[in-house]
C-alpha distance (Angstrom), angle and dihedral (degrees) to the residues before:
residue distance angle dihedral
X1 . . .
X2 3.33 . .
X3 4.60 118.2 .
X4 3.22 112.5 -125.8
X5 3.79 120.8 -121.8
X6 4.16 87.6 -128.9
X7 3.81 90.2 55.1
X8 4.01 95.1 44.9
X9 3.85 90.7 56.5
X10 3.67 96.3 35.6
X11 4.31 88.6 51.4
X12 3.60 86.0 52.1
X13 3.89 98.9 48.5
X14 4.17 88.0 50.2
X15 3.81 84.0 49.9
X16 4.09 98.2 52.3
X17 3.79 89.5 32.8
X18 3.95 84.8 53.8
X19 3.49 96.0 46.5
X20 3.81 96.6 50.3
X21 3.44 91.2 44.9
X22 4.22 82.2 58.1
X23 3.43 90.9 50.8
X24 4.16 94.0 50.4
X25 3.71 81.6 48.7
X26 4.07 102.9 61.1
X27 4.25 81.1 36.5
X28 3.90 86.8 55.8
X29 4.37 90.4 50.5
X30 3.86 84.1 46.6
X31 3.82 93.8 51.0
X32 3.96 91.3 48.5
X33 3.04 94.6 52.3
X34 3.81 100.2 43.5
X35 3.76 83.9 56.1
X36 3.74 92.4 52.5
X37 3.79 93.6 50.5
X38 3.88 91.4 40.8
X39 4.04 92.1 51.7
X40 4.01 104.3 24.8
X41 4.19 87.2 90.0
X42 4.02 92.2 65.5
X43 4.20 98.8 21.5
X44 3.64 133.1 24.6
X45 4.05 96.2 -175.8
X46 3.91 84.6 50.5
X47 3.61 88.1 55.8
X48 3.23 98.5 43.2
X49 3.97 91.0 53.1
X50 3.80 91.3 44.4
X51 3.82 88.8 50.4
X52 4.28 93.1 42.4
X53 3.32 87.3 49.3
X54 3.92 96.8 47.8
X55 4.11 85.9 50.5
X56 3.71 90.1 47.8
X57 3.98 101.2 47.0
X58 3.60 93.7 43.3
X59 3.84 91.9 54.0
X60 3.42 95.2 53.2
X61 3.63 90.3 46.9
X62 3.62 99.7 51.7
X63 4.38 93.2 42.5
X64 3.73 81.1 45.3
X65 4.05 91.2 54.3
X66 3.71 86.6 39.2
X67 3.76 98.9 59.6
X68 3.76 93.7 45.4
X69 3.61 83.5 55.5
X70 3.96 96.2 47.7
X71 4.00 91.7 46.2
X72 4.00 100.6 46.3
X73 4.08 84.5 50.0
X74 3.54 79.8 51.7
X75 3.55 100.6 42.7
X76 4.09 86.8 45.0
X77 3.69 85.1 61.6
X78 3.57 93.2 50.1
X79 3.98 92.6 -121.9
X80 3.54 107.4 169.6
X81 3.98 99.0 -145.6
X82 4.12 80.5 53.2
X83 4.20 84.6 60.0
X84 3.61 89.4 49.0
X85 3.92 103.0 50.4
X86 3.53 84.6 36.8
X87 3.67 90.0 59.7
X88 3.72 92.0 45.3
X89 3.89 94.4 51.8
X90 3.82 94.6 50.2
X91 3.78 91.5 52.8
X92 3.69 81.5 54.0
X93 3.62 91.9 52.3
X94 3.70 88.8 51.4
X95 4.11 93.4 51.0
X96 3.94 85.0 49.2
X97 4.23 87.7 41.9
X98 3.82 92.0 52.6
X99 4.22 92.5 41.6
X100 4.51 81.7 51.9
X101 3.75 90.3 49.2
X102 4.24 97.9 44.1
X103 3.81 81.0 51.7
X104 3.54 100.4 46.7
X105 3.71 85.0 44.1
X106 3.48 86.3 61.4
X107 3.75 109.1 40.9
X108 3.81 86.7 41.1
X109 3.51 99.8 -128.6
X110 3.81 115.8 160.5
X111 3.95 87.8 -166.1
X112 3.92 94.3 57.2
X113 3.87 93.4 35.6
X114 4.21 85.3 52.5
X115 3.79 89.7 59.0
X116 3.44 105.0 44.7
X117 3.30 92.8 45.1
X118 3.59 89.8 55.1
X119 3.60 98.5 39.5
X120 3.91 87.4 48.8
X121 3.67 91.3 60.0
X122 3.59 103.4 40.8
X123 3.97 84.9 52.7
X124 3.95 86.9 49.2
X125 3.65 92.2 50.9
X126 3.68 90.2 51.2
X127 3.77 96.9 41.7
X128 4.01 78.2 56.6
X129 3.64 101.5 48.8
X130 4.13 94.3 49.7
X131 4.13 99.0 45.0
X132 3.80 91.5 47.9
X133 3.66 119.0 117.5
X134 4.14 94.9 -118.8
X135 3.75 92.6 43.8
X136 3.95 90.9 51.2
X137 3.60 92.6 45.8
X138 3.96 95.0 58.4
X139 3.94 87.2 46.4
X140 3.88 88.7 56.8
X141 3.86 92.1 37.7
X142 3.56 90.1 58.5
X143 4.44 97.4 38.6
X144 4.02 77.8 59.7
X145 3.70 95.6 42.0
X146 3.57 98.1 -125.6
């Protein structure tokens, strides 16, 4: 069976999206924990928030990066359940994408409006690519092994 083209490009956006999102993660630990040194002489709950939140941000960052990783391997491999989660996630995306834009909306930054925008429309476009009718149709060709 035969990759599509679609599927090679999307598998390797997942897999540079996951990575940077990896990357933000160990900056995110780094920035806690900058804060916590920087305000641990005057406050110790401050620090303690600024290093929490550090733990907590980087965590989600790096099992964010980590499932974008897992589900464009998947995806690359034309696993069907991989097609599905992926679906799921993106819509996700677009719910946080949507959330980004009302805000930058509101706080009037061209910056933040810029990348949600963009990020909304690359989700769209994938969101597109996996539910049409030729994309679904390779997934179930290869679940059967055709």
């Amino acid at each position: 069976m035969e990759r599509p083209l679609g599927v090679t490009i999307l598998a390797a956006g997942m897999i540079f999206a996951g990575l940077a999102s990896a990357a933000s993660g160990v900056l995110i630990f780094f920035a806690g924990s900058r804060g916590a040194t920087a305000a641990a002489p005057d406050s110790g709950a401050v620090a303690a928030f600024f290093a929490a939140l550090g733990a907590a941000g980087g965590i989600l960052a790096l099992a964010f990066g980590a499932l974008h990783v897992l589900l464009a391997i998947g995806i690359y491999q034309l696993r069907r359940l991989a097609r599905i989660l992926t679906i799921i996630l993106f819509l996700l995306i677009a719910v946080g994408a949507c959330l980004g834009l009302a805000a930058a909306l509101l706080s009037r930054s061209h910056v933040a409006l810029l990348w949600n925008v963009s990020i909304l429309a690359v989700d769209l476009l994938a969101l597109w690519y996996l539910v049409g009718a030729e994309t679904k149709e390779v997934f179930s060709r290869a679940a059967r092994g055709v």
